[in-house]
N, C-alpha and C positions, 0 to 999 in steps of 0.2 A: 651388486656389491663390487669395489673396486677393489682391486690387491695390487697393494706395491711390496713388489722384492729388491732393492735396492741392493746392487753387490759391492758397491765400494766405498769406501766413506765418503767420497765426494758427491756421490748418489744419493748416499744418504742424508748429507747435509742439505741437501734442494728440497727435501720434505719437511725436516725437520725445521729449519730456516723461517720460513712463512709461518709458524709458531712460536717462535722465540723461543725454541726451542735447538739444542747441542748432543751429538754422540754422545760425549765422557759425560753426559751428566747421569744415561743410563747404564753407560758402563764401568764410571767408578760404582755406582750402586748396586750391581751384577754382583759386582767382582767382593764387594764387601759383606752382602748380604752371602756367598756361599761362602764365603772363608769362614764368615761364624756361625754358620749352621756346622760345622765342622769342629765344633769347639768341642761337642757332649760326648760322654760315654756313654754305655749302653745302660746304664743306671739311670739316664735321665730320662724323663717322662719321655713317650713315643712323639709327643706333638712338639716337644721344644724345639729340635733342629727349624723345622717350619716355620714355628712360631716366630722364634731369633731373625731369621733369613727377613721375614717380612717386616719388620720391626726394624730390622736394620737396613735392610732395601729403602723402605720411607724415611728415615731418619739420612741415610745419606744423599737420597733425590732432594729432599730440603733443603739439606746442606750446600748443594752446586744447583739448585735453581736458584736460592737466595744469591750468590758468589756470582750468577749471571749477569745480577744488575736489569732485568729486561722486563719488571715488573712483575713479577711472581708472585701473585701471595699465598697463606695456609690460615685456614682453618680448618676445626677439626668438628664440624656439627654429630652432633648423639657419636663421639669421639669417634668419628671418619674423618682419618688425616686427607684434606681435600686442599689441592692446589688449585687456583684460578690465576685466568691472565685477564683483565680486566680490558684491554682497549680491544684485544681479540674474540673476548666472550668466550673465554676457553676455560674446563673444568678439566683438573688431571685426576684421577684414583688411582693406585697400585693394588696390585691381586695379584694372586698364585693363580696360575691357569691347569687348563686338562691336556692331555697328550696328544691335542691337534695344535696346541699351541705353537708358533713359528713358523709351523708350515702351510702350501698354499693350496693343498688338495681336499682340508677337513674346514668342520667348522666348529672353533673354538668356545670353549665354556671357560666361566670359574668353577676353580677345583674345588670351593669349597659355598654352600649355600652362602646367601648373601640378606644381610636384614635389614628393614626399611628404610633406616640413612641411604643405604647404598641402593633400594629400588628404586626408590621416591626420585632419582635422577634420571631413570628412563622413562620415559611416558608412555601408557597402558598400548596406545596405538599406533605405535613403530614409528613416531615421528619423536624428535630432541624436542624438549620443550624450552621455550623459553622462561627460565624462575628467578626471583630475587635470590639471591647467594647472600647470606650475613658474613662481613667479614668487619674485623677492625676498622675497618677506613669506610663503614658504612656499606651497604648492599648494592652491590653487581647484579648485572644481567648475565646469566651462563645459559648460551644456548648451544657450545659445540661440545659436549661430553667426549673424553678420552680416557679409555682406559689403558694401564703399562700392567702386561701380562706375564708374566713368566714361567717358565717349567723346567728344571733338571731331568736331565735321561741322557745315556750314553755317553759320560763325559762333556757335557754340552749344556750350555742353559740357553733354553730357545726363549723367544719373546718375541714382542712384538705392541706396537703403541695401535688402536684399534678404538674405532665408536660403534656404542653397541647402541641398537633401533628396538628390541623387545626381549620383556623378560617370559623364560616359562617357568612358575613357581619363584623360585628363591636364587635362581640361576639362570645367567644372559642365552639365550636361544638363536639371536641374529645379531648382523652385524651392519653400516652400511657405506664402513671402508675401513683397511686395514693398511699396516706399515710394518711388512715383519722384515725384524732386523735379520743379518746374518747373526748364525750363535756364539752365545759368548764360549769360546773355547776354553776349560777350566784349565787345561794344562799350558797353554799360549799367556792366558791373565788378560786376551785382550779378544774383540770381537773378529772374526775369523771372516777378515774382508779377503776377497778377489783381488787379483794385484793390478792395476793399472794396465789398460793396454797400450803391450810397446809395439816399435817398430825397428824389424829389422833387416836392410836390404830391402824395403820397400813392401815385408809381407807383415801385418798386425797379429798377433798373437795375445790372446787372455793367461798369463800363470797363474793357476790354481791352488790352492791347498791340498793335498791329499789328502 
């Protein structure tokens, strides 16, 4: 399995790039998706915050893949909001993750079981399969599946864009490369990148966040 930890946004544009793919388009959608999970009182049902977050997380990834211009489309088969990139052969999903999410030492699940829309895209024996995708403009070939992960804890929404190779049950079990971003820092509003390395008097230094 390959792991990239990419620490600065310019890191992370060189991954994301060769997918026509942008930082801000997962981090205005971070950032939107926790501000209204933040909306309820304790009167509201216990799944709403969750619920909203995800809801609003896909509804604003739509929003700035379509604003890209770099050919994104959506459908939503047995209503699984699924993004494809058609000359790339690329499928996107969005999911809540479990609490290995972001980091590089676990290995990541969805947090929450997952129903045939969403298995029917990993193939029984750990290989991507290649399948027709039905969208508006007539059926695609999607053979690089991608899932955008997420988890809140500690002030932090970790995540991570990641293809998953096999399911066990109703929930991903491997993976067979990963792209975890730095966290979105709740109280910054923006991803908690590593500052550029300077130079000073000839010696390089990394500044950090604390």
């Amino acid at each position: 399995m390959a792991i990239h930890t990419p620490k600065t946004r310019e890191d992370l544009a060189r991954h994301l790039s060769p997918m026509r793919l942008q930082a801000n388009v997962f981090e205005r959608a971070v950032a939107v998706g926790a501000a209204e999970s933040r909306t309820y009182s304790k009167g509201a049902p216990k799944s709403a915050p969750n619920m909203t977050r995800w809801y609003r997380t896909v509804e604003v990834i739509h929003e700035q893949l379509m604003l890209l211009q770099l050919d994104w489309k959506r459908s939503d088969p047995q209503n699984l909001p699924y993004f494809s990139q058609t000359d790339l052969n690329l499928g996107l999903i969005t999911s809540s993750g479990d609490e290995f999410t972001g980091i590089d030492w676990g290995t990541p699940s969805t947090k929450n079981p997952k129903g045939s829309a969403f298995a029917r895209r990993v193939d029984e024996n750990g290989q991507m399969a290649m399948f027709g995708h039905p969208t508006d403009d007539g059926e695609i070939d999607v053979k690089y599946l991608w899932i955008l992960l997420y988890n809140e804890r500690d002030g932090m929404v970790f995540l991570e864009l990641s293809r998953p190779t096999s399911m066990a049950g109703k929930q991903i079990d491997s993976w067979s490369e990963r792209i975890i971003f730095p966290p979105f820092d709740l109280a910054l509003g923006a991803f908690a990148f590593e500052e550029d390395t300077e130079e000073d008097e000839g010696f390089g230094f990394t500044v950090a966040r604390r």
